[in-house]
C-alpha positions as CSV (number, residue, x, y, z in Angstrom):
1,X,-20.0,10.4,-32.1
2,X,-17.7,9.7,-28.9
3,X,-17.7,6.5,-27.1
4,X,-16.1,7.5,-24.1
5,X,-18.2,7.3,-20.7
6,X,-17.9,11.7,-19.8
7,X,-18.1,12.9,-16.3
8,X,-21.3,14.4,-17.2
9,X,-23.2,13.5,-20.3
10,X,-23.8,17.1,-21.4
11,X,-20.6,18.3,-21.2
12,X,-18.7,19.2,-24.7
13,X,-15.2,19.2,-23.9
14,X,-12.2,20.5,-26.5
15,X,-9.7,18.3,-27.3
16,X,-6.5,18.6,-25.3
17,X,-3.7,18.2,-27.8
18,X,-0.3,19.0,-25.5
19,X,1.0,20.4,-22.1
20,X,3.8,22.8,-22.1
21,X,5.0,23.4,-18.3
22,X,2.3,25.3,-16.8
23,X,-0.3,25.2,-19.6
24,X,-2.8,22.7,-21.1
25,X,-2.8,23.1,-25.3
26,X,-6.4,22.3,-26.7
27,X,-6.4,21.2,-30.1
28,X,-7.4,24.4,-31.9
29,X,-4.2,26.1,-30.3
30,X,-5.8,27.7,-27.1
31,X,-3.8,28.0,-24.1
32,X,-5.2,27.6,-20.6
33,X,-2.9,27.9,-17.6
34,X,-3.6,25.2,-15.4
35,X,-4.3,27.1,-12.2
36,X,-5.8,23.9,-10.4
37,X,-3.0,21.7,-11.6
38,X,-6.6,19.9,-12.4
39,X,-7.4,19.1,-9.3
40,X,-4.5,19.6,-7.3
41,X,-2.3,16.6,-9.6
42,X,-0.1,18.4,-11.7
43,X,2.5,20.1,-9.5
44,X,5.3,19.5,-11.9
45,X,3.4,21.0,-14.6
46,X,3.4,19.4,-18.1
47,X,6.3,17.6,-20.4
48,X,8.6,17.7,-17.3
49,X,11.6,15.7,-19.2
50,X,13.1,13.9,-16.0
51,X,10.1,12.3,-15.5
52,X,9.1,11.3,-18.5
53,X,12.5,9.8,-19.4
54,X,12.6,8.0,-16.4
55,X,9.0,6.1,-17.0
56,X,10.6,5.4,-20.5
57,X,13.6,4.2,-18.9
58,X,11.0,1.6,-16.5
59,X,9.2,0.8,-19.6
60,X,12.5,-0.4,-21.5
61,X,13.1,-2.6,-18.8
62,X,9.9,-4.2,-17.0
63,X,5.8,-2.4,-16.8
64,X,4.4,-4.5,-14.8
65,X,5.1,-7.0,-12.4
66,X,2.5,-8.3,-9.7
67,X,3.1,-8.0,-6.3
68,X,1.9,-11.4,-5.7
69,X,5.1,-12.7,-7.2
70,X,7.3,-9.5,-7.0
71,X,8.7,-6.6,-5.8
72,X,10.4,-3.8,-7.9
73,X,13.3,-1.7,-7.8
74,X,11.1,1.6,-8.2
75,X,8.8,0.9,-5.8
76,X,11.7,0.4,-3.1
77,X,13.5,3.2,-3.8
78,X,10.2,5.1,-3.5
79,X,9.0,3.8,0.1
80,X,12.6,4.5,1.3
81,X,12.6,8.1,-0.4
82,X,9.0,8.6,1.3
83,X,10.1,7.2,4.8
84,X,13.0,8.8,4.9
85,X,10.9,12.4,5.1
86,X,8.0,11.1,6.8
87,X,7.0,12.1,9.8
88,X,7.2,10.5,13.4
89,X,7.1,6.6,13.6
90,X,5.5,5.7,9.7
91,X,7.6,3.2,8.6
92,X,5.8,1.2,5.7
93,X,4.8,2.1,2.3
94,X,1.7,0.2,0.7
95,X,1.4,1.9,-3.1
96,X,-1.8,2.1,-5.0
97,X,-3.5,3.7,-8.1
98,X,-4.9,6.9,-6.5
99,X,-6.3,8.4,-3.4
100,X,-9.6,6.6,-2.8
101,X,-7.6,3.5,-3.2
102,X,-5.3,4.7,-0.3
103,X,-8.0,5.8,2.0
104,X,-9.8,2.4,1.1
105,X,-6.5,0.9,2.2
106,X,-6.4,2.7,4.9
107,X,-9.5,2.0,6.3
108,X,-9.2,-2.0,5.9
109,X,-5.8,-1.8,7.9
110,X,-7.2,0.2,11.1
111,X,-10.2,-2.8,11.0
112,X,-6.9,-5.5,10.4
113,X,-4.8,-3.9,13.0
114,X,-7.7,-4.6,15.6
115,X,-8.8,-7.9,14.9
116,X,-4.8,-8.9,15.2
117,X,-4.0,-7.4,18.2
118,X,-7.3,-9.2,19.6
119,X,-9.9,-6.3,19.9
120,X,-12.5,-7.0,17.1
121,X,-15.1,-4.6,19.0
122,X,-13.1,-1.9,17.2
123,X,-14.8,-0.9,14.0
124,X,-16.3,2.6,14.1
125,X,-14.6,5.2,11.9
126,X,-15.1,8.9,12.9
127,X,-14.2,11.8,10.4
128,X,-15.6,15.5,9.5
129,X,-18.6,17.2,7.7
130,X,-17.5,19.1,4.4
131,X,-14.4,16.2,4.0
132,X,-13.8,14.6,0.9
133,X,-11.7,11.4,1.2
134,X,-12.4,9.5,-2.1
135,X,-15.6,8.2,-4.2
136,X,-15.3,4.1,-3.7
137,X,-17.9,2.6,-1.2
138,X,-15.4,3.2,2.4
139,X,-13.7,6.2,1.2
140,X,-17.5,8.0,0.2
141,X,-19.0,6.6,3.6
142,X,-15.6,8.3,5.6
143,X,-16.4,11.6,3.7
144,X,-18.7,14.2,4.5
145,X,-19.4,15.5,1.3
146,X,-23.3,15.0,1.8
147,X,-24.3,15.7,-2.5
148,X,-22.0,12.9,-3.2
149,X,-22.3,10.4,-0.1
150,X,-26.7,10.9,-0.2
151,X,-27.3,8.9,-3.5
152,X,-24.9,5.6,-2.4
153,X,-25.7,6.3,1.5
154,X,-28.1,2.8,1.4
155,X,-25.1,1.1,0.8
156,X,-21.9,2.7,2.5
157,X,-20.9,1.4,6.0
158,X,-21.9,3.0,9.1
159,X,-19.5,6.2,10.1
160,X,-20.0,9.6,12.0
161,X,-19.3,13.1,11.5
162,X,-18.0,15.9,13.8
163,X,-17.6,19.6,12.9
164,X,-14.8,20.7,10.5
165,X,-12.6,23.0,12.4
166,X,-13.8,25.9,10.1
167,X,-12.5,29.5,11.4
168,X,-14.1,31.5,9.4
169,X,-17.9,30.0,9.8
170,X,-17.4,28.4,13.0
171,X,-15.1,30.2,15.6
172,X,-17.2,32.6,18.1
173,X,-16.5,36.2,18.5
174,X,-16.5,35.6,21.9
175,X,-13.1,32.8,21.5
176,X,-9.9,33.2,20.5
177,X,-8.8,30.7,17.5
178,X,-6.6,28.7,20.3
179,X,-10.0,28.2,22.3
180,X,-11.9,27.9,18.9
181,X,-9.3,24.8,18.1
182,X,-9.9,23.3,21.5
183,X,-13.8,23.4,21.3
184,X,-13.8,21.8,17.6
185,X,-11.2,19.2,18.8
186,X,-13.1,18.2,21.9
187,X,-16.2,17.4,19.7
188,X,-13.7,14.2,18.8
189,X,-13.6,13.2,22.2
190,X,-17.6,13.4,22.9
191,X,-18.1,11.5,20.0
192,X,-15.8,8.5,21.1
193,X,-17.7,8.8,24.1
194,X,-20.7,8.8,23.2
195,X,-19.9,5.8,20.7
196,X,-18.2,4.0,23.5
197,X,-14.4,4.2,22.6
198,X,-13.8,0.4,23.2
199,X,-15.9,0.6,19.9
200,X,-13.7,3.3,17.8
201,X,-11.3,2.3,15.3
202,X,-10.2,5.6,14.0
203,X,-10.2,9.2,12.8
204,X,-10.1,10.3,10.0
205,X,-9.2,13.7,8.4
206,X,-7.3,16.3,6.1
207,X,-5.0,18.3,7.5
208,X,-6.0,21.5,4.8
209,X,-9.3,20.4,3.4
210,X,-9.5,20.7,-0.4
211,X,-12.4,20.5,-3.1
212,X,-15.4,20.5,-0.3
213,X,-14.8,23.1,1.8
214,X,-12.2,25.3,-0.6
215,X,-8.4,24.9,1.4
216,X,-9.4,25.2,4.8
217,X,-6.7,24.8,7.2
218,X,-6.9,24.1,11.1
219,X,-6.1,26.7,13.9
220,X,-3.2,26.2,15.6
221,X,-2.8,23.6,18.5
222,X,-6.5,22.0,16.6
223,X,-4.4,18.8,15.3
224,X,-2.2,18.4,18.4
225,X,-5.3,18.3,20.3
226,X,-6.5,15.5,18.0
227,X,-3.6,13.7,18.3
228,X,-3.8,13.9,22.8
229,X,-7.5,12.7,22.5
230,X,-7.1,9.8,19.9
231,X,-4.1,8.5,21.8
232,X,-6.4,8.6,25.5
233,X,-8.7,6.4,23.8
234,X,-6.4,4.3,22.0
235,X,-8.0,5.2,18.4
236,X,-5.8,5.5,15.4
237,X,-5.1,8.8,13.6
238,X,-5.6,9.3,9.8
239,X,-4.8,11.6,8.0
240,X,-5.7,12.2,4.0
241,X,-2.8,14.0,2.6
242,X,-4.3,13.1,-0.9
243,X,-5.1,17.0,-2.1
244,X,-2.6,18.6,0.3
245,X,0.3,16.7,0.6
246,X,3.5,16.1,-1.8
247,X,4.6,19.8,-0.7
248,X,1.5,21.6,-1.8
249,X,1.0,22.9,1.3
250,X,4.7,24.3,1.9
251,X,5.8,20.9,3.1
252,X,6.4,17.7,1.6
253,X,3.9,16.2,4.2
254,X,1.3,18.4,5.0
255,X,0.9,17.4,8.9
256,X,4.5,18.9,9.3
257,X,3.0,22.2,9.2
258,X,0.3,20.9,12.4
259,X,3.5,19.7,14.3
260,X,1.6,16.0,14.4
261,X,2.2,12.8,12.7
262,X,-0.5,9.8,11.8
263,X,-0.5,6.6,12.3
264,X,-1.7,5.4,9.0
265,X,-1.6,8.9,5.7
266,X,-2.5,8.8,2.6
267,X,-0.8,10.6,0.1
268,X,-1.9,10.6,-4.2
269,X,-2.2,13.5,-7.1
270,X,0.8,14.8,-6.4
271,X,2.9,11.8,-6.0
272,X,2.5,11.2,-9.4
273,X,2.3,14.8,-10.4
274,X,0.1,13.6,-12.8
275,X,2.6,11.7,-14.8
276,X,1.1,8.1,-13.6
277,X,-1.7,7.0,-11.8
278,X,0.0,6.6,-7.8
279,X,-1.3,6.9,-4.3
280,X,0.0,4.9,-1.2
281,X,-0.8,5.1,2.0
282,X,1.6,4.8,5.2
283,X,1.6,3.2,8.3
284,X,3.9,3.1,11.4
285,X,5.6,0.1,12.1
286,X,3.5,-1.0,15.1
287,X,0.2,-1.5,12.7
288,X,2.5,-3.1,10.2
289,X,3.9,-5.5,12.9
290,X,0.6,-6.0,13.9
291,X,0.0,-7.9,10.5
292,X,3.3,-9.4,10.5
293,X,3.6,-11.0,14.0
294,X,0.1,-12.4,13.6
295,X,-1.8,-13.6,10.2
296,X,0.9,-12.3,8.0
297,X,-1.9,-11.1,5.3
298,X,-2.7,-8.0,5.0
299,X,-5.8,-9.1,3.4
300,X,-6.8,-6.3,1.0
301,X,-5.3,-5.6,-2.7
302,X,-5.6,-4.5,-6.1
303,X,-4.3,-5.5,-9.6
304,X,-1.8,-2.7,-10.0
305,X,-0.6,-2.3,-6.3
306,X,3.5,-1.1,-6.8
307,X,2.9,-0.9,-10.1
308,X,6.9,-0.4,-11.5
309,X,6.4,2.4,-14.0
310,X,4.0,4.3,-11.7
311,X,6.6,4.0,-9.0
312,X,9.2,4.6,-11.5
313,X,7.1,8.1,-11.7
314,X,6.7,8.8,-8.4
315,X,10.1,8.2,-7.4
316,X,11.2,10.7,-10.1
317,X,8.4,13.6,-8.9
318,X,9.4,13.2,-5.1
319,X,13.4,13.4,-6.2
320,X,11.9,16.4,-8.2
321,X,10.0,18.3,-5.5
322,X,13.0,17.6,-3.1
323,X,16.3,18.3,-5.3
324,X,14.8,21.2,-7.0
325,X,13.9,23.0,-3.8
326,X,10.6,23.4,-4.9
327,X,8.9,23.3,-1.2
328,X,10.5,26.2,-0.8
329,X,9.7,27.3,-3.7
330,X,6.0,26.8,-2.9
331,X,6.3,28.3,0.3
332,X,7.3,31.6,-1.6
333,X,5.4,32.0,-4.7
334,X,2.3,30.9,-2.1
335,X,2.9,34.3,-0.3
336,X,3.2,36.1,-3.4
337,X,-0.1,34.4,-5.2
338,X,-2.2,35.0,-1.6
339,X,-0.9,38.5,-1.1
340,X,-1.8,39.4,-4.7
341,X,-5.3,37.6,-4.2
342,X,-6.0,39.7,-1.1
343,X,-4.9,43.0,-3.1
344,X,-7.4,42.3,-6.0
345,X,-10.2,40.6,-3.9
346,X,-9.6,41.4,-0.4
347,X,-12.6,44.4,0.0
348,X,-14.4,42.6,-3.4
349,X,-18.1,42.6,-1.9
350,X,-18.6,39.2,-2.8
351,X,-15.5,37.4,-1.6
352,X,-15.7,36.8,1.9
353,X,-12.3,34.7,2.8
354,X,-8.8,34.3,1.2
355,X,-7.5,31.2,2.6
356,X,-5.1,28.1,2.5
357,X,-1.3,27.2,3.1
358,X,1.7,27.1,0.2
359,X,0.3,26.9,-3.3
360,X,-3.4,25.2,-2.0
361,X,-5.4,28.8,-1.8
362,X,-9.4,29.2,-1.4
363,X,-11.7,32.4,-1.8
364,X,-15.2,31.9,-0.1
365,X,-17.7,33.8,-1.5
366,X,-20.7,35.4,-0.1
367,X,-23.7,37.8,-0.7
368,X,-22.6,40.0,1.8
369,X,-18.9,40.3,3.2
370,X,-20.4,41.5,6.5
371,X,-23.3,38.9,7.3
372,X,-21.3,35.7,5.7
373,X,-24.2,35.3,3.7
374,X,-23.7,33.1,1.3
375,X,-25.1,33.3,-2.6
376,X,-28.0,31.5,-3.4
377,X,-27.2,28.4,-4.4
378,X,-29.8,28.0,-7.3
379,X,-27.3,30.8,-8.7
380,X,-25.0,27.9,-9.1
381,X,-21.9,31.1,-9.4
382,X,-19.5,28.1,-8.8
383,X,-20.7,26.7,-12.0
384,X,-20.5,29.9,-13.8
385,X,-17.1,30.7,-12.8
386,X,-15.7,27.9,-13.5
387,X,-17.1,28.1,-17.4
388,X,-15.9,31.7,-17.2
389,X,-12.5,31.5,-16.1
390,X,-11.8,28.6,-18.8
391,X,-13.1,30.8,-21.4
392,X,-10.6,33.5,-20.3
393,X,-7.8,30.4,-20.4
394,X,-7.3,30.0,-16.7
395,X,-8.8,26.1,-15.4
396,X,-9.4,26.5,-11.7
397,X,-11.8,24.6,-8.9
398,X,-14.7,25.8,-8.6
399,X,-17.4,24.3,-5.8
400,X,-20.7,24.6,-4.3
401,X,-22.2,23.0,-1.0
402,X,-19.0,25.0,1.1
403,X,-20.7,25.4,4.1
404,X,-23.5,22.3,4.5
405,X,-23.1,20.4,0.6
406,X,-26.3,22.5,-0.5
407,X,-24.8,26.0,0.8
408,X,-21.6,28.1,-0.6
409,X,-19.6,28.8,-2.9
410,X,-15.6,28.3,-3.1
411,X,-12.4,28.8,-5.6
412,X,-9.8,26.5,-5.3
413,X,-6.0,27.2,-6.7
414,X,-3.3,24.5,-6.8
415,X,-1.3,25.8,-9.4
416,X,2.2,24.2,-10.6
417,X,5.1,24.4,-8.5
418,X,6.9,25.2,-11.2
419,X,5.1,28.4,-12.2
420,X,6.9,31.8,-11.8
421,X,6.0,35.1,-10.4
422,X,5.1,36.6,-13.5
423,X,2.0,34.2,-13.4
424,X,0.7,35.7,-10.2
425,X,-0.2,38.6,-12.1
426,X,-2.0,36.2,-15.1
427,X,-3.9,34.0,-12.6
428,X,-5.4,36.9,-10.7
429,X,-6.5,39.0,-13.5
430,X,-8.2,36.2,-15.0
431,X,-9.5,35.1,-11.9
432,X,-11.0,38.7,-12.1
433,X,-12.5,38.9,-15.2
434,X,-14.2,35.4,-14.5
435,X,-15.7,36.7,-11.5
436,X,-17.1,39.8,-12.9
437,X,-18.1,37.7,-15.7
438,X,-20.2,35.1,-13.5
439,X,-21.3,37.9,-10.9
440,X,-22.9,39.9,-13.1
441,X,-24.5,37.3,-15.3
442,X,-25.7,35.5,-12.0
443,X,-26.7,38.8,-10.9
């Protein structure tokens, strides 16, 4: 009998005995390629031998040192590394254990920021419905992931939602996306009004949405619009790279692609490509100097902030990702894995939208392609795909809830960087035979 704590009790889980590049090894000998990367970590792949020598190398030398006493020589290479490539003013590097750390972090700093700079009235955080931004108390209560937010909702601070700039369920026939963009932005802007925007601290948001919605990416012009409106109003701009950044979206930082940049981002998963538990989040050197010039404290922390080896990891992945050309990389084998998706799946009946940017790829699916309709959800076909496709030895993402967290059903792909073409051709033919699979047995 196990004494490990499962994500869900009735789960019975093989073994994983090894990882060999793009493929998880359970311990009778099957081989699964991870198509997911789990859920959107492991963009190196498996047993990637720079970066496992260099968190042996960190070992030899020091694990852990607390910040309070501190700082490291990994975790200073990393924030210049990160700064170096980030975009517009961010200018400071705060590193943590994972993404709902980072967004957590995130979150405290805009409130910090205020108070220093003398405007304490400034505490209301803004995001989307069908976001995901982590499952501590703040993150959950920034997210609009309503299944997981409604059970902890009594005791998650006060936030509001706008719409999700979602094309494909959301943009009129009567609009063109650029119009569509505009419309959804502008939703930001009546909110701070209607909040009073001496009140609003911030926005919050992913620039490709991941697990709750299925890799849905703005419109053009959408983000620069965000950017105009939360500047008017003197509200800060987040934005959770935690799924989408780290080049899985065909640049290191995701915003790149939006042509904006964030005050405050938060990056994890593939940061640490799996290798270590990392996140960080960034700020611009205004909010930092904020803290500095004034208290001094950023008052906020964790055990294992900078931890060496973690950074030791990260460092390695982001020298990876950049000295291997594997943005590029992503950019290409992306186009190849969507245009091979739309080939098999484009005029399936129950697939409605093939979607996403780089190697971060959605399919929607639906009862009818020409309604939208979606399936019903007691079918739970997320559920069923998901069992499928790991049968057939592909691990993908699976979701429900895509359109309202009780509607919709959604594939998500996040596959390794480091895969090759030939496993365009694996991932969509078991892709396949899990959806005829869970189709028909839903059916």
């Amino acid at each position: 009998m196990s004494h490990v704590f499962p994500r869900h009790t009735k789960a019975r889980l093989p073994l994983v005995a090894r990882g060999e590049g793009c493929y998880l090894i359970d311990a009778d000998g099957k081989r699964y390629f991870d198509g997911s990367g789990g859920a959107a970590v492991s963009c190196l792949g498996h047993g990637d031998p720079e970066v496992t020598a260099a968190i042996k190398d960190q070992l030899d030398k020091v694990a852990f040192a607390h910040t309070g006493f501190f700082t490291s020589e990994p975790a200073e290479a990393l924030a210049d590394l990160l700064i170096a490539h980030a975009p517009g003013a961010l200018d400071r590097v705060y590193f943590v254990s994972g993404g709902s750390e980072a967004v957590e972090a995130a979150i405290k700093l805009a409130r910090q920021h205020f108070l220093e700079i003398g405007q304490p009235e400034r505490r209301r955080v803004i995001a989307r419905r069908q976001s995901y931004h982590g499952n501590t108390l703040g993150a959950l209560a920034a997210g609009g992931n309503e299944w997981r937010r409604a059970p902890f909702a009594p005791l998650m601070i006060e936030t509001t939602h706008i719409s999700p700039c979602y094309e494909y369920r959301l943009r009129r026939e009567d609009e063109s996306a650029e119009e569509y963009g505009r419309r959804a932005a502008d939703e930001l802007e009546a909110e701070i009004e209607r909040l009073g925007p001496e009140s609003v601290m911030a926005f919050i948001a992913e620039p490709v949405v991941g697990a709750t919605a299925g890799a849905v990416p703005a419109v053009e012009g959408y983000f620069k619009r965000i950017r105009e409106i939360c500047d008017r109003h003197g509200v800060l701009l987040i934005l959770d790279e935690v799924m989408c950044g780290m080049g899985r979206t065909g640049a290191l930082f995701a915003c790149e692609k939006d042509g904006v940049a964030p005050d405050i981002l938060c990056i994890a998963k593939g940061l640490g490509a799996g290798y270590q538990p990392i996140g960080a989040m960034l700020c611009t050197r205004a909010i930092y100097d904020s803290i500095a010039d004034g208290s001094g404290f950023f008052q906020h922390g964790h055990t294992y902030v900078g931890h060496p080896t973690a950074c030791a990891a990260g460092l390695a992945v982001v020298s990876a990702i950049l000295n291997r050309g594997l943005v590029a990389r992503v950019n290409a084998l992306g186009a190849a894995l969507k245009d091979a998706l739309h080939e098999r799946f484009g005029q399936h009946p129950n697939v409605g939208d093939i979607r996403g940017r780089g190697l971060f790829l959605g399919l929607e699916l639906v009862a009818d392609r020409a309604s939208k309709e979606p399936l019903d959800p007691a079918r739970a076909v997320h559920k069923a795909i998901k069992a499928a496709a790991f049968e057939a030895g592909l691990i993908c993402y699976p979701m429900g809830g895509t359109i309202d967290g009780r509607r919709g059903d959604h594939i998500l792909l996040a596959p390794p960087f480091v895969m090759e073409e030939r496993h365009v051709d694996e991932i969509v033919d078991k892709l396949g035979r899990a959806l005829d699979a869970a189709l028909g047995a839903a059916g």
